[in-house]
C-alpha positions as CSV (number, residue, x, y, z in Angstrom):
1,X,-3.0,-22.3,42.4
2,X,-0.1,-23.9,40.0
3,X,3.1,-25.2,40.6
4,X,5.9,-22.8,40.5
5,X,7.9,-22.4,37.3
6,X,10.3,-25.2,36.5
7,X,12.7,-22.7,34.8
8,X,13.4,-19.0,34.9
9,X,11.4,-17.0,32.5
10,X,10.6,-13.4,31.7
11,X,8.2,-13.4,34.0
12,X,10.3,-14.8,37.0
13,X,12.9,-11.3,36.4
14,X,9.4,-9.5,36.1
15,X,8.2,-10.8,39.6
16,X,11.7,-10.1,41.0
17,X,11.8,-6.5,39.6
18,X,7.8,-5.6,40.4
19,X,8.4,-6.8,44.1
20,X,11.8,-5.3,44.7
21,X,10.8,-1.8,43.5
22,X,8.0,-1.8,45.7
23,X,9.6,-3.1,48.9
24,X,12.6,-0.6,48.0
25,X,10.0,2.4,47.7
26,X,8.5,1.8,50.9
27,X,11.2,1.3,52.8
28,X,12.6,5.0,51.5
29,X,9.1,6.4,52.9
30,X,10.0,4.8,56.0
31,X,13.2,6.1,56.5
32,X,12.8,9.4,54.6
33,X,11.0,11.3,57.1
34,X,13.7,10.1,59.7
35,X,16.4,11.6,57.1
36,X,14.4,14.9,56.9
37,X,13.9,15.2,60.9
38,X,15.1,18.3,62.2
39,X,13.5,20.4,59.3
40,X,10.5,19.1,59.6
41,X,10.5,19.2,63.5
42,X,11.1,23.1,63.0
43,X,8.1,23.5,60.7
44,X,6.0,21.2,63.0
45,X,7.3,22.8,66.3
46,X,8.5,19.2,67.8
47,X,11.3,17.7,69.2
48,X,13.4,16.6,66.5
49,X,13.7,13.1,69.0
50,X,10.1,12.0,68.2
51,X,10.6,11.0,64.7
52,X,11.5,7.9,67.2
53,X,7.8,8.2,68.0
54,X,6.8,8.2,63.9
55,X,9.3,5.3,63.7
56,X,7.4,3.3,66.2
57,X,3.8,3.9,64.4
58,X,5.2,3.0,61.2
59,X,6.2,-0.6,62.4
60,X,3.7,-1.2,64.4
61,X,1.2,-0.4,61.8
62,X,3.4,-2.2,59.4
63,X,3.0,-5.5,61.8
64,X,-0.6,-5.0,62.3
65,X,-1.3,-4.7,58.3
66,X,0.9,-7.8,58.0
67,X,-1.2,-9.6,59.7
68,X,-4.1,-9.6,57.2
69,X,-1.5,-9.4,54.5
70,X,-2.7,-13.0,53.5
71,X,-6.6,-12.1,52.9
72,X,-5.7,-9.5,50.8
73,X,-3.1,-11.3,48.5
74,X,-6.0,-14.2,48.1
75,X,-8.5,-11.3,47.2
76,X,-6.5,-9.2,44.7
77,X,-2.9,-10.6,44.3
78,X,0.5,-10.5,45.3
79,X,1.4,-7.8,42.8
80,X,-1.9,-5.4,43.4
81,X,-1.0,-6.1,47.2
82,X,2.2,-4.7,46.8
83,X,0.7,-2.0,44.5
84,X,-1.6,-0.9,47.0
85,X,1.0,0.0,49.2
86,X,2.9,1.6,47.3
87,X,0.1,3.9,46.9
88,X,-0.5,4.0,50.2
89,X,3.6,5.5,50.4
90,X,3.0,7.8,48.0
91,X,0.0,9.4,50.1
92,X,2.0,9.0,53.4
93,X,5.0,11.1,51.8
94,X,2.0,13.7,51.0
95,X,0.9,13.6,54.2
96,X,4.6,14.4,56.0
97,X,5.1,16.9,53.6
98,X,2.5,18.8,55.5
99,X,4.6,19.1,58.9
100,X,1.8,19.2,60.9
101,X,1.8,16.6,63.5
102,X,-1.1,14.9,62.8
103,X,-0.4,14.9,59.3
104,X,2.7,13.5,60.6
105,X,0.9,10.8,62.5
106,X,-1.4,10.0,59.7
107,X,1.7,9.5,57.6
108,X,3.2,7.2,59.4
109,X,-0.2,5.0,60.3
110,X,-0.3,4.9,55.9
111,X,2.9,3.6,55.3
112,X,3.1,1.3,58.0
113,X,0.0,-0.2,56.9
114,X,0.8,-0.3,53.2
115,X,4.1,-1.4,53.8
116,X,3.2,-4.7,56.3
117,X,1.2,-7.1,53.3
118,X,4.5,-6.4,51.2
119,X,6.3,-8.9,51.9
120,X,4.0,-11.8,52.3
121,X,2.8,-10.9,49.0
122,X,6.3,-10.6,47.5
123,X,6.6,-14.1,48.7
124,X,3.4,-16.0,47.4
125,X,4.3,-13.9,44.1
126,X,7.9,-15.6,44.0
127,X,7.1,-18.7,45.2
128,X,4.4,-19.1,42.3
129,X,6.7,-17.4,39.0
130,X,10.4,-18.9,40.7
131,X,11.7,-22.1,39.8
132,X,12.2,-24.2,42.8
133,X,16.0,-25.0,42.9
134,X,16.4,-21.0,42.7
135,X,13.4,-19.8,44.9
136,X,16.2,-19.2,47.7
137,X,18.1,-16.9,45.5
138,X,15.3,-15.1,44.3
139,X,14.1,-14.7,47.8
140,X,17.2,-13.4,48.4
141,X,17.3,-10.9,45.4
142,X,14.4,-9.4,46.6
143,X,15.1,-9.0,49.5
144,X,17.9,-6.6,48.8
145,X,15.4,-4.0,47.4
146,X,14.7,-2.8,51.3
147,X,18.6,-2.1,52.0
148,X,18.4,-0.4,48.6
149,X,15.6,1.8,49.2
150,X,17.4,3.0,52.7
151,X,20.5,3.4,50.7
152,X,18.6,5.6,47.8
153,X,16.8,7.4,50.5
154,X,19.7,8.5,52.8
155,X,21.9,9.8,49.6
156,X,18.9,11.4,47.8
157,X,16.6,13.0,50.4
158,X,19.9,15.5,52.2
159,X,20.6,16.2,48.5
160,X,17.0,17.4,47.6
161,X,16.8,19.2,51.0
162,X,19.4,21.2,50.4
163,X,18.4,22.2,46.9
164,X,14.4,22.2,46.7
165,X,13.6,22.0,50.1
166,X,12.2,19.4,52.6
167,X,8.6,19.1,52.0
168,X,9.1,19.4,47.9
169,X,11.6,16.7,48.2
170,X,9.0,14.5,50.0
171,X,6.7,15.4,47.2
172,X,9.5,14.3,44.7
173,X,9.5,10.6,46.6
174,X,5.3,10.3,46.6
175,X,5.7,11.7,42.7
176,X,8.1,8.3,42.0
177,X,5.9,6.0,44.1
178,X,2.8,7.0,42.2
179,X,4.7,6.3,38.7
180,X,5.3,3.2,40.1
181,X,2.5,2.4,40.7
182,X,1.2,2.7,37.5
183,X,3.8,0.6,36.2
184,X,3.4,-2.0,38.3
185,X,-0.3,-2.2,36.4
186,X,1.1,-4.4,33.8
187,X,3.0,-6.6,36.1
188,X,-0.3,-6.9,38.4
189,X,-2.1,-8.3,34.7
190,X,0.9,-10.6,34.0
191,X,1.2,-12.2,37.8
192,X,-1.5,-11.7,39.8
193,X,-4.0,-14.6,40.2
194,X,-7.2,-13.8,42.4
195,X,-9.2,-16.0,44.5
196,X,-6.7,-18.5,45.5
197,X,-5.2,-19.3,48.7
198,X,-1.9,-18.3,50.0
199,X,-1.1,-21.3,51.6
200,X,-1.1,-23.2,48.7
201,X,1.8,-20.8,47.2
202,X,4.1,-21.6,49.8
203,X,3.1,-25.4,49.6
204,X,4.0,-25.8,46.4
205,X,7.3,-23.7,47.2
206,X,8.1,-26.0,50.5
207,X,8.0,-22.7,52.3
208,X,5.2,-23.7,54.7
């Protein structure tokens, strides 16, 4: 793999932009079910108090996914890493939309496990288009995209309730996720490079 970037370029604000919107999206199909929970525990004939339970399967998935995060940023790259899961929100959102509770359990295993490679792959994508005096910052920038999507989640999703309903305004979030997903396509062309190794990113980065 090559040395980071020396300075900031187009493709550096690219990098940061393609990985924030993606960590930002999943986090709001985390937390949007959560937001939605006592209309969708009516339709699913639950107890609004185990969206703690779909809270749960979502991280846990999300750790477990992590975990092999690395193989498949070295197989496909960062950004078609972070693509993937962001189609793998979009059909989670479907799934809740259902109410059924093992739609509802199947929702939360998808986005859990698209969401867990995010990150890692965010962070071989950085380290590789960031210069290195400003890798910290940029890490940092990017970061913000998860407090984001919480914070675009908990404003839009009561507003959509209230005016289309629960399971269109899941619909509505899968709709954006799968838009972005298709524009992530070009960032995935500019950024991604396949077949290397993810330990080299960070290497070069001094993250390791």
């Amino acid at each position: 793999m090559k040395k980071s970037e020396e300075k900031w370029t187009s493709r550096t604000t690219l990098a940061i932009a393609a990985t924030m919107s993606g960590q930002g999206l999943g986090a709001a199909a985390q937390l949007s079910p959560a937001i939605l929970a006592v209309q969708i525990a009516v339709e699913a004939e639950v107890s609004p108090s185990l969206i703690g339970v779909f809270t749960g399967i979502v991280f846990f998935a999300a750790a477990i996914s992590a975990l092999g995060g690395g193989s498949l940023v070295d197989r496909y790259g960062g950004i078609t890493a972070v693509r993937i899961g962001v189609g793998m929100s979009a059909i989670g959102c479907l799934f809740a939309a259902l109410g059924h509770p093992i739609a509802l359990f199947a929702s939360a295993l998808l986005i859990g496990l698209g969401y867990g490679p995010m990150t890692p792959a965010s962070s071989v994508i950085l380290s590789r288009w960031s210069p290195e005096h400003r890798l910290g910052l940029i890490m940092s920038i990017k970061q913000t995209g998860v407090p984001i999507g919480y914070f675009l989640a908990s404003v839009t999703m009561p507003v959509l309730q209230a005016s289309i309903g629960w399971r269109a305004s899941l619909m509505c979030l899968a709709i954006v996720c799968l838009a972005a997903l298709l524009a992530l396509k070009t960032a995935a062309t500019m950024l991604d490079e396949r077949g290397t190794k993810m330990g080299n990113s960070f290497t070069s980065a001094r993250l390791a």
